[in-house]
C-alpha positions in Angstrom: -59.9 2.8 26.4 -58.1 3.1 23.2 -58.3 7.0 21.6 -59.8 7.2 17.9 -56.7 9.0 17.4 -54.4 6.5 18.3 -56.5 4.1 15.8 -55.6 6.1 13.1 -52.4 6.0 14.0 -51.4 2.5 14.4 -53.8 2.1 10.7 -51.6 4.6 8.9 -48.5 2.4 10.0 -49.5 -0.6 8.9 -51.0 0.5 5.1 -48.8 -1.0 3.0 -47.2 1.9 0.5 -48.5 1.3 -3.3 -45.3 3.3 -4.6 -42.3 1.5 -5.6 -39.4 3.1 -7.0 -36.4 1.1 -8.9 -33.6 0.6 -6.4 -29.8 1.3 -8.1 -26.8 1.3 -6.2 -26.6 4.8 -4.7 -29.8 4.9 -3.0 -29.5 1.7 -1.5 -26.4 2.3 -0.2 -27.3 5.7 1.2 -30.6 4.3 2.6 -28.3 1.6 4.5 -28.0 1.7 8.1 -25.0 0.1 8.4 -21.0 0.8 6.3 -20.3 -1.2 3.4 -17.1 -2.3 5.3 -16.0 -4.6 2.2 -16.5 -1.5 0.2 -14.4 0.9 1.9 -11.7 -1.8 2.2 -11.4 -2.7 -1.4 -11.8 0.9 -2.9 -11.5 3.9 -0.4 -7.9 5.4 -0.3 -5.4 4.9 2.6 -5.9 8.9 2.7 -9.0 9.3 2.8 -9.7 6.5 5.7 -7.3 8.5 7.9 -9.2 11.7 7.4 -12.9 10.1 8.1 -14.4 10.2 4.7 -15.7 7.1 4.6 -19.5 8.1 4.4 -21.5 6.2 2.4 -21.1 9.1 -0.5 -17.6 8.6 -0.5 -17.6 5.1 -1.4 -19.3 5.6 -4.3 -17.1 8.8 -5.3 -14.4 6.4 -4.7 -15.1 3.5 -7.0 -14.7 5.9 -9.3 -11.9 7.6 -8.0 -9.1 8.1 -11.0 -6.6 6.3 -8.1 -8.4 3.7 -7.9 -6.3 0.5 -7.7 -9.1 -1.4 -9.3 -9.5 1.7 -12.1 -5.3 1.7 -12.5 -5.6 -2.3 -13.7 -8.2 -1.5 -15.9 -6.8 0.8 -17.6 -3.2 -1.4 -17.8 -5.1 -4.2 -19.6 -6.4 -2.2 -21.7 -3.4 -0.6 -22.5 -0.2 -2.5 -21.6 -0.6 -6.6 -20.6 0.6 -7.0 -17.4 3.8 -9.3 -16.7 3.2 -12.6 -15.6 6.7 -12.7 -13.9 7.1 -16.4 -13.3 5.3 -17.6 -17.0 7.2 -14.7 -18.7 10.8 -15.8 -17.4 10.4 -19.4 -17.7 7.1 -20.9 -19.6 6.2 -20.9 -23.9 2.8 -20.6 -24.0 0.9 -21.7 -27.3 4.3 -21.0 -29.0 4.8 -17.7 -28.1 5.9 -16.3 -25.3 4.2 -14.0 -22.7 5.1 -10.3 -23.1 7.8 -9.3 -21.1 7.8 -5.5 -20.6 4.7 -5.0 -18.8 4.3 -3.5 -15.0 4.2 -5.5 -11.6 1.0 -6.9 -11.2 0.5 -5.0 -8.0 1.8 -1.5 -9.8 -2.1 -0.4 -9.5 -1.4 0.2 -5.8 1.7 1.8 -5.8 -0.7 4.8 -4.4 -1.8 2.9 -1.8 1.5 2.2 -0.2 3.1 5.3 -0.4 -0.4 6.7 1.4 0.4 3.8 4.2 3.0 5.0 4.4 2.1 8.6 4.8 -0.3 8.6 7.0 -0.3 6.0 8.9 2.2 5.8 12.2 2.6 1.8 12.3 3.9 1.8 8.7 5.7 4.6 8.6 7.0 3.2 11.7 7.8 -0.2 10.4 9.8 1.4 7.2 11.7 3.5 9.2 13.2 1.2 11.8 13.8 -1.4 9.2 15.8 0.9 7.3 17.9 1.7 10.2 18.5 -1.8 11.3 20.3 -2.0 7.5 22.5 1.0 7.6 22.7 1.5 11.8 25.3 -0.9 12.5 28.1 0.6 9.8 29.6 -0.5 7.0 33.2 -1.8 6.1 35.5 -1.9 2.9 37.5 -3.9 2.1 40.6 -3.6 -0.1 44.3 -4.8 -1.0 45.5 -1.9 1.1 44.9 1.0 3.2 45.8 3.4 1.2 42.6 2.9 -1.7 40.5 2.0 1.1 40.8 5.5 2.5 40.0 6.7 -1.3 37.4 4.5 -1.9 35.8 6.4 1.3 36.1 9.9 0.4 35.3 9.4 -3.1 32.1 7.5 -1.6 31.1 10.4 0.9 31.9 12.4 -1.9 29.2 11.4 -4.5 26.8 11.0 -1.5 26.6 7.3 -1.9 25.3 6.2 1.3 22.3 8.9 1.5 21.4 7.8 -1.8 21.5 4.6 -0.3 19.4 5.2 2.5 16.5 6.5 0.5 17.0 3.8 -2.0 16.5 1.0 1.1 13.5 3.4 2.3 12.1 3.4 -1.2 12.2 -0.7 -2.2 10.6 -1.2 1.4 7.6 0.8 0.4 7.5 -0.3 -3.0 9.3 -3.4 -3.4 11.7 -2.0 -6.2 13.9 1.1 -5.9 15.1 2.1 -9.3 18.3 4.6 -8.8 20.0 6.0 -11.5 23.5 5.8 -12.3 24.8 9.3 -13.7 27.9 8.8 -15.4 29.2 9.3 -19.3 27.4 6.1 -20.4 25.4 6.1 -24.1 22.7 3.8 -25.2 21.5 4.0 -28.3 18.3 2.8 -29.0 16.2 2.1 -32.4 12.7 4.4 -32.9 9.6 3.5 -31.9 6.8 3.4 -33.8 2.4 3.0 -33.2 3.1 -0.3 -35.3 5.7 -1.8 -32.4 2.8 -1.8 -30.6 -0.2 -3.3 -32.3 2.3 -6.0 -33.9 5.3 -5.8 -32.3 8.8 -4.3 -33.1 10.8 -6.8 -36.3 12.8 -9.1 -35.1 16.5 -9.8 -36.1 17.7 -12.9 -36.8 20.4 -11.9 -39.2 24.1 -13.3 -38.5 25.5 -11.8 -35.0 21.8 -10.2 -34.7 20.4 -10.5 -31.2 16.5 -12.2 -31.6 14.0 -9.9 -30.5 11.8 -12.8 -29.7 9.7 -11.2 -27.4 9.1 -7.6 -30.3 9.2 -5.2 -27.3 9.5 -1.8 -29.2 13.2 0.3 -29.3 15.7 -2.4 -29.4 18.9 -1.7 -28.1 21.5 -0.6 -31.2 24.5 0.2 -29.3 26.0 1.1 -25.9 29.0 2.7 -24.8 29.9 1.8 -21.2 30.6 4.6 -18.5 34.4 6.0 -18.2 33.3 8.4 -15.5 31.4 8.5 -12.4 29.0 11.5 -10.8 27.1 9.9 -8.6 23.2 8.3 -7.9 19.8 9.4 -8.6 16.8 7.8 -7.1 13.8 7.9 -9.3 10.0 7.4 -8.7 9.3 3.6 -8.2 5.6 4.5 -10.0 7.2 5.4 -13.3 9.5 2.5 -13.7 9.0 -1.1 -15.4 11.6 -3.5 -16.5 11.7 -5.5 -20.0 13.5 -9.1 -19.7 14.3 -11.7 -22.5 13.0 -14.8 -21.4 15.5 -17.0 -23.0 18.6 -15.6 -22.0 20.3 -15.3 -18.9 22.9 -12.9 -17.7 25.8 -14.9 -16.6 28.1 -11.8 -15.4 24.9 -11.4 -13.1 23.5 -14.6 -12.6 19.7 -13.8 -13.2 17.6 -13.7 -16.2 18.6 -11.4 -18.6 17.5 -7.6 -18.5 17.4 -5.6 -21.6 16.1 -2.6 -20.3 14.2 -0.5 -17.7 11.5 2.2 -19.0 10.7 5.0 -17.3 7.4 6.9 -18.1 7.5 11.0 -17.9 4.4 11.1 -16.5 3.6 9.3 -13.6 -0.1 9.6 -13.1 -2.4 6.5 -14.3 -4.0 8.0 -17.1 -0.9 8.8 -19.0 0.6 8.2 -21.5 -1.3 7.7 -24.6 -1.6 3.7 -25.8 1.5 5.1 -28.5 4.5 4.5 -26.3 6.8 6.2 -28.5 10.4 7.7 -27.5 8.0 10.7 -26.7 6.4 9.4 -23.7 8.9 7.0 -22.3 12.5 6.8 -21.5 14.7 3.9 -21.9 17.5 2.7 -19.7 20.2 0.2 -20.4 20.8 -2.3 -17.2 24.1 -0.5 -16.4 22.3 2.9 -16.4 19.4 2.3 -13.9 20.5 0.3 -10.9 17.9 -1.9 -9.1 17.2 -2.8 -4.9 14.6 -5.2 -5.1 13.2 -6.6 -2.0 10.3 -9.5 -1.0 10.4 -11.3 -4.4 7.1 -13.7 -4.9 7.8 -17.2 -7.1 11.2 -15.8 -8.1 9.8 -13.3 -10.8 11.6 -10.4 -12.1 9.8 -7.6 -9.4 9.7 -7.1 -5.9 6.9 -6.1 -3.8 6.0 -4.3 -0.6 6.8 -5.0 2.7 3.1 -4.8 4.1 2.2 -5.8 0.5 0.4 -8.9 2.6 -1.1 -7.0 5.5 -2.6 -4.0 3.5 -6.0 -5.2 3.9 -6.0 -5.6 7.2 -3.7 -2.6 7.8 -6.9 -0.8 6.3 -9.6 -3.0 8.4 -8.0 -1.7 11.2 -7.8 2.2 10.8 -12.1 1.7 10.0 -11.8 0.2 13.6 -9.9 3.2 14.9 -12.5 5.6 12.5 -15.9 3.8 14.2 -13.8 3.3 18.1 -15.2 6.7 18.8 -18.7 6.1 18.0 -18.6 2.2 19.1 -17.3 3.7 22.4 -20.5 6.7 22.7 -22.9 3.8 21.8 -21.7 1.6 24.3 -21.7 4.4 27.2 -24.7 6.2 26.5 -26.8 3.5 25.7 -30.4 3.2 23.9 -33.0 4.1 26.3 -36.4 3.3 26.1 -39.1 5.8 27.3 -42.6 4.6 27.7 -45.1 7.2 28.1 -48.8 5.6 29.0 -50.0 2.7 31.6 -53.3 1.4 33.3 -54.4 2.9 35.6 -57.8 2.9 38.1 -60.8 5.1 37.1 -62.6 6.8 40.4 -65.5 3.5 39.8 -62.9 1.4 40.3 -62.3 0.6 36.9 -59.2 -0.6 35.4 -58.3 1.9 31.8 -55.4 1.9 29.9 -54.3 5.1 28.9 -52.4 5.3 25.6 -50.9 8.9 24.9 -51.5 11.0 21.6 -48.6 11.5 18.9 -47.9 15.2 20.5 -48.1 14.2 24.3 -45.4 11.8 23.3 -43.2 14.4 21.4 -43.8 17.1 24.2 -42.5 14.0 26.6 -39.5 13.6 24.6 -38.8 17.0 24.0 -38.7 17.5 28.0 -36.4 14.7 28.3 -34.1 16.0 25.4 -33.8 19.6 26.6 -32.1 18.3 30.1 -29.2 19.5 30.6 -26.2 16.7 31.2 -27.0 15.2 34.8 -29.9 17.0 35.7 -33.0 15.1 36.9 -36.1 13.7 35.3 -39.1 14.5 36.5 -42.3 13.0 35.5 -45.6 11.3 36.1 -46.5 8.2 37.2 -47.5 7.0 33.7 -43.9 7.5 32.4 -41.2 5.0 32.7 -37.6 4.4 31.4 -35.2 1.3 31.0 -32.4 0.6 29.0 -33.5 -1.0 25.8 -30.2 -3.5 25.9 -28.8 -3.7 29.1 -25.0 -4.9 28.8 -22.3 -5.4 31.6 -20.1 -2.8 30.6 -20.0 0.5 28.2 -16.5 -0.8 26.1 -16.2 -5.1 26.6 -14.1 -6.8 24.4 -13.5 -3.9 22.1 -9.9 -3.1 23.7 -9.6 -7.2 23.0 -10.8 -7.0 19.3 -8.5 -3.9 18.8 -5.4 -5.8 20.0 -5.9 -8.7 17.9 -6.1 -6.6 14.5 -3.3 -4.7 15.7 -0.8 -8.0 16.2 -2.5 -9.0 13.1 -0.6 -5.6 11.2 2.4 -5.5 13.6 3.1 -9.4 12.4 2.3 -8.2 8.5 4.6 -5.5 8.8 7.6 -7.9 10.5 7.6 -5.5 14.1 7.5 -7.4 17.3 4.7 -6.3 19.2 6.7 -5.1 22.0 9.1 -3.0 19.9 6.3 -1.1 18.4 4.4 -0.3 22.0 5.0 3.4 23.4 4.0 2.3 27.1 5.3 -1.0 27.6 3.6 -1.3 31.1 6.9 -3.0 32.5 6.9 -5.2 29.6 10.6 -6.4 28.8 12.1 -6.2 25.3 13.5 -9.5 24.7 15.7 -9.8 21.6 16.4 -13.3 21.8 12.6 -13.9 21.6 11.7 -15.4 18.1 10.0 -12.4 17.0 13.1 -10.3 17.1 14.9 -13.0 15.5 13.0 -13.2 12.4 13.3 -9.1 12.0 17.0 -10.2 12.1 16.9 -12.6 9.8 14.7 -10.5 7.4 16.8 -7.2 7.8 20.7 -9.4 7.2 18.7 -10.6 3.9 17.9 -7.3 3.4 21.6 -5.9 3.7 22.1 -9.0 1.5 20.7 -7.3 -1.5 22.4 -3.6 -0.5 26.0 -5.5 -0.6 25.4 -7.0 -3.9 24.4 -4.2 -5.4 27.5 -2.1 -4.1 30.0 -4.8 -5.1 28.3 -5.4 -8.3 27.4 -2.4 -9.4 28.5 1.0 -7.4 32.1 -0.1 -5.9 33.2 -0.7 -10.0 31.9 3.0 -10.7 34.0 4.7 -7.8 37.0 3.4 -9.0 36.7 4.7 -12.5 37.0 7.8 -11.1 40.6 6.5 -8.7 41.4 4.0 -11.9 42.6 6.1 -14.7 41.6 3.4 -17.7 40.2 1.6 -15.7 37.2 -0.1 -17.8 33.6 -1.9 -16.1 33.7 -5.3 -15.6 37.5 -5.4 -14.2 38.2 -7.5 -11.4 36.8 -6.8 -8.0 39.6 -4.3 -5.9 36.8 -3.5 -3.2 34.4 -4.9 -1.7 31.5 -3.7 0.9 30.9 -5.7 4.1 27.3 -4.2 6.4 27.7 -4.7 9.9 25.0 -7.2 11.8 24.0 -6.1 15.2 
């Protein structure tokens, strides 16, 4: 027999509710059951993943987080255009040309790498050991004689050239660009900028001997005096830093499209400076005083970008694995169990009755089972029984699996061989000659590539100013740097 009680039960579960309320984007998300995993990957910081704040609360404080890549290139378009590095250096469009002094179109998560890199081991990791492989095996000069290859060397150790150069590498790994200054005697002179440079773009000169400002970035250069003296190198924050190129010339000396400048901003944070970028706000640099290490160039364009620029999404779709492995793992172990309270049974006439419990013998039933301590025995009626509600084969199967394909997925992203990024190896052999280890070689002699160009090019000629009394930039070559290969 079925209780009265229990009638008004089941009828109060099944009235429909007459009250509707208007659903907006908070509440639904907090009502969820499940993570907005798209969500967190798109908009929650590196940081904030790491420390476990990716509640449902902190997505939607984070779509409106101030860091926000998303926010950052918002705020850029309406501020600055962005470069369109391949149309900029080599494509008219409607008879113009695209404005060249604008930011890498990934600068809006510049944050985001530098938190990879931060906080989490595999990237750090991955930066680290590539920047050894560059600067592990040694260097070499080489010179007409000994005797100004030994003074090359002290005046190198000297002006700290190769720690400067080791943060430098660190730096255009993470970032893709490593601007570092060069401090010497140098002068550029440059003409004042104005609010109108801006909204219309700065006159452009096409006097006799004038240089066309074709593309009316503000400040045009008016004069520089090249560097007679030497002090050393200054590494600067990647996040201030853009660079302004003139489409239609190229820079024969250096064989790449020509660079007029490279601008640094004061501030660094998103939300400064003002739309006015006057000489107040921002800081110009001729070529020869701000030095570039560019690494991972896309289409040829005039920046370079991260090393786990490719991999960051999954980088961060596999740190929410490691946040939810703890409570995938409890779920798994200590599985769903369902208690059912209530059976037939036969009456002393020999009748069969079902017996259907009220809403507090239930709740005193559960609150028996509850108050257990771990391991200690059930006991109960007859009319109770238990069973797991979905019975598996095993607590953990095929998460180990899952969690070892996302994590080759990063490892191959970041350029690490599996077994060279493994703490237990299990017996496992670390073969260089394996392909893997090949193409880290390959990448990292490309890599030293770039560092020896911009010695011989750039640094060697600045050292011997200071051996070379007269001595002017742009001599011929005395020195030259050679990086070992392992």
């Amino acid at each position: 027999m079925i209780s009265r009680s229990s009638l008004k039960l089941l009828e109060r579960l099944r009235r429909p509710s007459n009250k509707t309320e208007p659903v907006n984007f908070t509440s639904a998300l907090s009502k969820s059951a499940l993570h907005d995993v798209n969500s967190i990957v798109e908009s929650v910081p590196i940081s904030w993943i790491q420390q476990g704040r990716i509640r449902k609360s902190d997505i939607v404080r984070a779509k409106n987080f101030e860091y926000n890549p998303w926010n950052i290139t918002e705020k850029l378009k309406a501020q600055i255009r962005e470069a369109d590095l391949a149309l900029a250096a080599t494509t008219p469009v409607l008879g113009q040309y695209a404005p060249t002094f604008g930011w890498a179109d990934d600068w809006g998560w510049y944050w985001e790498y530098l938190d990879a890199y931060l906080f989490v081991p595999e990237v750090s990791y991955a930066v680290k050991l590539k920047t050894r492989q560059v600067w592990k095996p040694g260097f070499e000069f080489e010179t007409s004689s000994d005797t100004l290859t030994e003074k090359i060397r002290k005046e190198w150790n000297r002006r700290k050239i190769f720690q400067s150069l080791f943060e430098a590498t660190k730096n255009a790994l993470i970032w893709g660009n490593s601007y570092i200054e060069s401090v010497d005697n140098s002068e550029a002179v440059w003409e004042e900028g104005t609010p109108a440079d801006i909204a219309q773009g700065a006159a452009s000169a096409y006097t006799p001997g004038a240089n066309p400002n074709i593309t009316y970035a503000p400040r045009p250069l008016k004069k520089f005096t090249t560097a007679t003296k030497f002090y050393g190198l200054k590494n600067t924050d990647p996040r201030t830093c853009r660079i302004q190129i003139h489409p239609q010339m190229w820079d024969t000396d250096k064989a790449t499209v020509k660079i007029e400048k490279v601008i640094q901003r004061r501030w660094s944070g998103p939300l400064a400076p003002t739309a006015i970028l006057g000489s107040e706000t921002e800081l110009d640099f001729h070529p020869e005083q701000m030095l570039l290490l560019q690494f991972n160039k896309i289409s040829g364009g005039i920046y370079g970008y991260s090393t786990f620029r490719e991999t960051l999404f999954v980088l961060k779709g596999y740190l929410l694995m490691l946040q939810f492995l703890p409570g995938i793992v409890n779920k798994r172990a200590d599985a769903t169990v369902h208690f059912r309270v209530g059976a037939n049974k036969f009456a002393e006439n020999g009748q069969q009755v079902t017996t259907i419990p009220t809403q507090d013998e239930i709740q005193n039933q559960k609150a028996l089972v509850e108050s257990r301590a771990p391991g200690e025995d059930v006991w109960t009626d007859i009319l109770t029984d238990s069973k797991e509600l979905h019975s598996s084969t095993g607590g953990t199967e095929r998460v180990n699996e899952l969690l070892q394909y996302y994590k080759e997925r990063v490892m191959m992203g970041l350029g690490i061989p599996l077994t060279a990024a493994t703490l237990s190896k299990g017996g496992a052999e670390v073969k260089f000659g394996d392909l893997s280890f090949e193409l880290m070689e390959d990448e990292t002699r490309e890599h030293q590539q770039k560092e020896e160009d911009l010695v011989n090019d750039y640094i060697l000629p600045r050292l011997l100013l200071n051996l070379r009394p007269g001595r002017k930039l742009g001599d011929g070559p005395e020195a030259e740097i050679q990086l070992n290969v392992n």
